[in-house]
C-alpha positions in Angstrom: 259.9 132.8 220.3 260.1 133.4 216.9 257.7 135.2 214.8 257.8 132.7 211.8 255.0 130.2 211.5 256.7 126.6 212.7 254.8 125.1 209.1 255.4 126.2 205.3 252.0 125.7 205.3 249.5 124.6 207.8 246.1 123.3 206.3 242.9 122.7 207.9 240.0 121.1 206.3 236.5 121.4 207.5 235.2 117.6 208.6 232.6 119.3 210.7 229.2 116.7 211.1 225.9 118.3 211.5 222.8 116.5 212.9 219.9 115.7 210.1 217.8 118.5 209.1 220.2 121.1 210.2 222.2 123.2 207.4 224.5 121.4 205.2 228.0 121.0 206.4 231.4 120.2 204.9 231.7 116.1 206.2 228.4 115.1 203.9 230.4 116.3 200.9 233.1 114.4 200.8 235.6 116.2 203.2 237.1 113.5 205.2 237.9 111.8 202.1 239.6 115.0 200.6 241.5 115.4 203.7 242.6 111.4 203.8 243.9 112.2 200.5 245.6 115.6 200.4 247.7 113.5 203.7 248.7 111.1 201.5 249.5 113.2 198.7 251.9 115.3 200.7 253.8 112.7 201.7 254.3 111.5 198.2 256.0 114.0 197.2 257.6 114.6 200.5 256.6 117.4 201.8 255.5 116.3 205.3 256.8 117.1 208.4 258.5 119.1 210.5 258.2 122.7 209.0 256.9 121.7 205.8 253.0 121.1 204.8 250.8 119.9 207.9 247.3 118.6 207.2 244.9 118.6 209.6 241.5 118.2 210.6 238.9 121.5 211.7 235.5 121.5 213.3 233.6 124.1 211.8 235.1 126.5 209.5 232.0 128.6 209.1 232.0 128.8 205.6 229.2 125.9 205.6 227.3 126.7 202.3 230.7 127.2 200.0 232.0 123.9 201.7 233.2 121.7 201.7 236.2 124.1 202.6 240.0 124.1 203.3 241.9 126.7 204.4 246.1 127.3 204.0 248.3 129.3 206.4 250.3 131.1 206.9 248.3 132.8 203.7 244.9 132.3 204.8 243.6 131.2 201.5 240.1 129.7 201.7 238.8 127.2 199.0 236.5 124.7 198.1 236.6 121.6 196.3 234.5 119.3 194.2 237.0 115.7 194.4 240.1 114.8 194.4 241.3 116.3 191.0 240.6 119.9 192.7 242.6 118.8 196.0 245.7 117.7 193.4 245.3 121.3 192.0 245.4 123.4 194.9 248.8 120.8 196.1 250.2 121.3 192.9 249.4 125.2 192.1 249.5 126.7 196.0 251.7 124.8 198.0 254.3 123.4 195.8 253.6 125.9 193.1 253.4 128.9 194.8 250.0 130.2 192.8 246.5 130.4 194.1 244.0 128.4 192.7 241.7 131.4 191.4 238.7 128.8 190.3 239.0 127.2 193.7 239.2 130.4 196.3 236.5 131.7 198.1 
């Protein structure tokens, strides 16, 4: 077994769906969205499959009130995003770009 992760980067966005009335979660601000579009994004520029970029889908992430929130491994660098612009950003800067996204981390 080998000790390096099988992705270059591994990302899980928060699509978690709370009930009415209960605190605000990540898939009433747009995350499914974000998510449909950072999958298409990657494979743009070619940077999906097999140990390169993996998007995926999360319950809940527990960071409900800074959501809606993605997080990248192998790094474990947590961020939040407003639209599409800021998912293009954190693409661009952190996983093709090798630089965190200071304005986006949390």
């Amino acid at each position: 077994m080998s000790d390096q992760p099988f992705y270059e980067h591994h990302v899980f966005f928060c699509l978690n769906q709370r009930k009415p009335g209960e605190r605000t979660c990540c898939a009433d601000k747009g995350a499914q969205a974000a998510q449909e579009h950072a999958k298409k994004r990657i494979k743009q520029l070619g940077l999906s499959g097999d140990g390169k970029v993996r998007i995926n889908k999360a319950g809940c992430l527990e960071r409900c009130e800074e959501g809606p929130v993605v997080v990248i491994y192998p790094q474990g660098t947590w961020y939040t995003f407003v639209d599409n612009e800021d998912i293009d950003e954190i693409i661009d800067s952190h996983i093709v770009g090798g630089k965190i996204v200071d304005r986006l981390k949390i």
